[in-house]
C-alpha positions in Angstrom: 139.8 94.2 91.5 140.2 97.6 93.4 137.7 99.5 94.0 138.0 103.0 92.6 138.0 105.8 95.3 134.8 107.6 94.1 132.9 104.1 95.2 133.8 103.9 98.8 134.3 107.7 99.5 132.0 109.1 102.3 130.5 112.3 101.9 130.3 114.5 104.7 127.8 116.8 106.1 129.6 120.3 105.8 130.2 118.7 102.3 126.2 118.0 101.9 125.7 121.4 103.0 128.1 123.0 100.8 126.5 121.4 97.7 122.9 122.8 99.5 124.4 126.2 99.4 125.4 126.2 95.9 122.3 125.0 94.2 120.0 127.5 96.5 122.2 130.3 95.5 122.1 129.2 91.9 118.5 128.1 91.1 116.9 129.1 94.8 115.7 125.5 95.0 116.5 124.1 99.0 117.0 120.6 99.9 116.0 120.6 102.9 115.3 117.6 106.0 112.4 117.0 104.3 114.4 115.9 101.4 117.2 114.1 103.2 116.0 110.6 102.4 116.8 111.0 98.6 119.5 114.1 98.2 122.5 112.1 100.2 121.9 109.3 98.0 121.5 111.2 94.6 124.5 113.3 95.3 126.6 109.9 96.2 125.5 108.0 93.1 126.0 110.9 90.9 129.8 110.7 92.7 130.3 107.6 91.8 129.2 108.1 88.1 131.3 111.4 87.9 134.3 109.4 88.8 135.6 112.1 91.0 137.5 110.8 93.9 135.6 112.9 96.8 133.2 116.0 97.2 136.0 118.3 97.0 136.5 117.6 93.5 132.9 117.1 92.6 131.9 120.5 93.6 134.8 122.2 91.4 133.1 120.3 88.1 130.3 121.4 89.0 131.2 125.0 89.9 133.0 125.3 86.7 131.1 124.1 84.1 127.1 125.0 83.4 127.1 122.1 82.1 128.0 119.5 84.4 126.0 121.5 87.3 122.9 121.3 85.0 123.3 117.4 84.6 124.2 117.1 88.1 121.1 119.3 89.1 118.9 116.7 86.7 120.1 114.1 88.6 118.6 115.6 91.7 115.3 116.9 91.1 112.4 114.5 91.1 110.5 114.1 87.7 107.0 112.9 88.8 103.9 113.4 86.3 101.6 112.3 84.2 98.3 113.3 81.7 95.6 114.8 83.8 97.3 114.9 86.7 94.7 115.7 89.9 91.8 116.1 87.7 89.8 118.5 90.1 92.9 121.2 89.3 92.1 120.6 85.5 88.4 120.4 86.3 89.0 124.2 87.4 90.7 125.0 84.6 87.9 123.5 82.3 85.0 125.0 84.7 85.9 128.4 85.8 89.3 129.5 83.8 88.8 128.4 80.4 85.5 129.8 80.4 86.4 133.3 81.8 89.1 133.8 79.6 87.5 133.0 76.4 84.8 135.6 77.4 87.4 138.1 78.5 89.5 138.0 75.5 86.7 137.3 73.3 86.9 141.3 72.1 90.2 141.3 72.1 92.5 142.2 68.8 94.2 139.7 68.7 92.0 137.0 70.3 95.1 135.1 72.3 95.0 132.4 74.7 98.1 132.2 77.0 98.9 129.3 79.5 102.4 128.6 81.1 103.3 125.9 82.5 106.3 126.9 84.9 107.9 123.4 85.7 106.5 121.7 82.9 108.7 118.2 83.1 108.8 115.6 80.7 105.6 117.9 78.9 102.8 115.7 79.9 101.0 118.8 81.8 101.8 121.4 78.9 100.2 119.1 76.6 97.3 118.1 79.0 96.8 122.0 78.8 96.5 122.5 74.8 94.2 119.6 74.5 91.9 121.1 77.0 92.2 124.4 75.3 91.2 122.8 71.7 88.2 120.9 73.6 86.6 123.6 75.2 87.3 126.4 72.1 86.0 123.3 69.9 82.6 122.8 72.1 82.3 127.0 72.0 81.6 126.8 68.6 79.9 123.9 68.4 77.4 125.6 70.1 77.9 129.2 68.4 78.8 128.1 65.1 81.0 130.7 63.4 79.8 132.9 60.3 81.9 132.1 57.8 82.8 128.4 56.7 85.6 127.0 58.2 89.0 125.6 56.4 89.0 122.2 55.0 90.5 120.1 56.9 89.2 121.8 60.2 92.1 123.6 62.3 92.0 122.3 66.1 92.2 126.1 66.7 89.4 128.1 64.9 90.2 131.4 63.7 90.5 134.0 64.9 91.6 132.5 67.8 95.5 131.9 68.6 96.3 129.7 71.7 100.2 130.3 73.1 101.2 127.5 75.6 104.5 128.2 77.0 106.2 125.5 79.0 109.5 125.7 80.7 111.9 124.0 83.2 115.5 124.1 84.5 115.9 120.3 83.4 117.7 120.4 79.9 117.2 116.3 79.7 113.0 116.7 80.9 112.5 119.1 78.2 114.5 117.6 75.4 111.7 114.3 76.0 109.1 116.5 76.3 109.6 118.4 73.1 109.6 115.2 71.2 106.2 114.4 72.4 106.2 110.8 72.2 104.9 108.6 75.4 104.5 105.0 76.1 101.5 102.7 76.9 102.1 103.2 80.7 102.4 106.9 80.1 99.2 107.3 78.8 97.3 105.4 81.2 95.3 108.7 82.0 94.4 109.5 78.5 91.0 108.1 77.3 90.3 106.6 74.2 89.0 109.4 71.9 91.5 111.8 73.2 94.3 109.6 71.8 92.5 108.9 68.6 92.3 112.7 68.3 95.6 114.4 69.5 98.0 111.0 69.2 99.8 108.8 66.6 100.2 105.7 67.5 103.7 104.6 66.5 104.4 101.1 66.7 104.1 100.6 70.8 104.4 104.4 71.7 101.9 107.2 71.3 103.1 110.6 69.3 101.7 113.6 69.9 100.1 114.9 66.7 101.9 117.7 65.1 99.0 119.9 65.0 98.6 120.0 69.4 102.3 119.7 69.2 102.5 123.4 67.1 100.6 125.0 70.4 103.2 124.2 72.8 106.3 126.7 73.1 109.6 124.4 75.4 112.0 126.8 76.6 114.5 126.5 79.5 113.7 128.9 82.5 115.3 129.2 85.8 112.7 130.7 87.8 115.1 132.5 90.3 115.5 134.7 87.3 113.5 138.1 86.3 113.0 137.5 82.8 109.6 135.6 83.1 106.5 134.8 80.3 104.7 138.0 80.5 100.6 138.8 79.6 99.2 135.0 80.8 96.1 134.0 81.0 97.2 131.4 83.7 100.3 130.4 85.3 100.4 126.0 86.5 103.5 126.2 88.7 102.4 122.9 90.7 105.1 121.3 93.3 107.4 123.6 92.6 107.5 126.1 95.3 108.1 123.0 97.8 111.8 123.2 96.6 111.9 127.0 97.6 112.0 128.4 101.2 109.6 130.6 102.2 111.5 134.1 101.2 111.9 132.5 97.3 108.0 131.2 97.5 107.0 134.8 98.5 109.4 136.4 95.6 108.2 133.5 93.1 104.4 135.0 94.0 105.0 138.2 93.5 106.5 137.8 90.4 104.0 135.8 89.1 101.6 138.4 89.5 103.3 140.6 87.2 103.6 137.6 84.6 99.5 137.2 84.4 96.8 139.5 82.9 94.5 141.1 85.3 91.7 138.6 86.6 94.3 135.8 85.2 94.8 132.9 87.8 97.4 130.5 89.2 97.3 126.6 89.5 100.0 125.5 92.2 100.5 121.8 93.8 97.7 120.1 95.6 100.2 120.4 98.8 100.7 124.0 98.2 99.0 127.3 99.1 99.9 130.8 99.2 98.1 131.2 102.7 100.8 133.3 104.9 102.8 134.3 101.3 100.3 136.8 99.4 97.7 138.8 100.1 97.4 139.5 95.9 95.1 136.6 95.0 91.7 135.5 95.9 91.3 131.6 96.4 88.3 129.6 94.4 86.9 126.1 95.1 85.7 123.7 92.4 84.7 120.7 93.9 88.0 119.7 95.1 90.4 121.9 93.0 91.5 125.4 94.3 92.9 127.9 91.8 93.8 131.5 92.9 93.0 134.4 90.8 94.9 137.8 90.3 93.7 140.5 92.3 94.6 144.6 91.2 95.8 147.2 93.4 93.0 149.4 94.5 92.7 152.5 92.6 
């Protein structure tokens, strides 16, 4: 049987580097050496599934439809998480943030709690986040009970309290799993035993996240080269992301982040990150092993 073209065609260097070229301009994400090992590849097997006969053609399907350059992008970028991921960075969160920001806002009319998760995958993080949020708004109370009775059956959110997590990504196919919320046994490795009696179904051999925890988390597509960001958060988890972006993007990604978080709010980033050399906006703080950096405000 002969072997159709797209299976045996070579691609090129200047062809590697035009397809480099026109996902940085698009989505500011750089595939660089560091990279190599996987992008040739990736780029060749989606060839051969396009059925294109070379680059050439490749890069006009790509070029001309939104579409196809969103699947092809999908096909590239690495979706690699779990529950609890690095539990000193949620250890932070649960520690220092959390505790901080119910105090700050605790005055506040209305009493919001606002997390993004910028890069939020197949959801596993985004949810992580709201069921740390109910935990730690849930232990609050138990130790300042409120003064009124609360609603039968109990909401995992006690009033007056509203908790917003917003989670985006530029993967259409990552987000369309992670809004339906449902993971398998392997998936929830991470996730203790009372923790999926109380925020998971189970559902014949998967595990369904409950619609209440569900109801907290916002999916929205987001293309973080762009200006139109989540405003007025609390904290922004933007975690091995930035290692796609070269150093100019990483400093523009920053800065814009700052504008997207309240004052005193903080930012989570990858345990390989840092913004040492990109910011001077941001004060770094240690918890055992996790770092989080926290907004800093012009000077007066």
């Amino acid at each position: 049987m002969k072997q159709h073209p797209a299976t045996i065609a070579k691609l090129t260097e200047p062809e590697l580097d035009e397809i480099r070229t026109l996902i940085e301009q698009r989505s500011a994400i750089l595939f660089d050496a560091s990279r190599e090992r996987f992008f040739a590849p990736r780029v060749a097997e989606y060839l051969r599934e396009s059925g294109e006969p070379n680059a050439a053609a490749l890069l006009r399907r790509i070029r001309g439809s939104n579409v196809e350059y969103d699947l092809f992008l999908n096909k590239l970028l690495t979706q690699e998480t779990s529950f609890f991921r690095y539990p000193d960075i949620f250890q932070a969160l649960e520690k220092v943030v959390l505790p901080e920001a119910q105090a700050r806002n605790m005055w506040r009319n209305p009493r919001v709690l606002r997390i993004w998760s910028a890069g939020c995958s197949t959801g596993q993080e985004p949810y992580t986040l709201a069921i740390l949020v109910c935990d730690a708004l849930a232990y609050y109370y138990l130790r300042n009970p409120l003064p009124f009775e609360m609603p039968t059956p109990k909401p995992l959110i006690p009033p007056p309290w509203k908790v917003e997590i917003l989670a985006s990504d530029i993967n259409y196919s990552a987000l369309l799993t992670a809004q339906q919320g449902v993971f398998s046994d392997a998936q929830m490795e991470t996730v203790d035993y009372t923790c999926r009696l109380r925020y998971f179904d189970k559902v014949g051999d998967k595990y369904s996240v409950k619609p209440a925890l569900k109801n907290l988390v916002q999916f929205d597509f987001h293309n973080l080269k762009t200006e139109f960001l989540p405003q007025r958060n609390d904290a922004i988890f933007c975690r091995n992301v930035m290692i796609y972006f070269d150093e100019p993007e990483q400093k523009r990604l920053v800065e814009k982040f700052h504008h997207c978080l309240n004052p005193d709010g903080y930012l989570f980033v990858g345990h390989a990150e840092s913004l040492f050399g990109l910011t001077t906006k941001y004060h770094m703080i240690h918890q055992n092993n996790g770092t989080v950096y926290q907004k800093l405000e012009a000077a007066k």
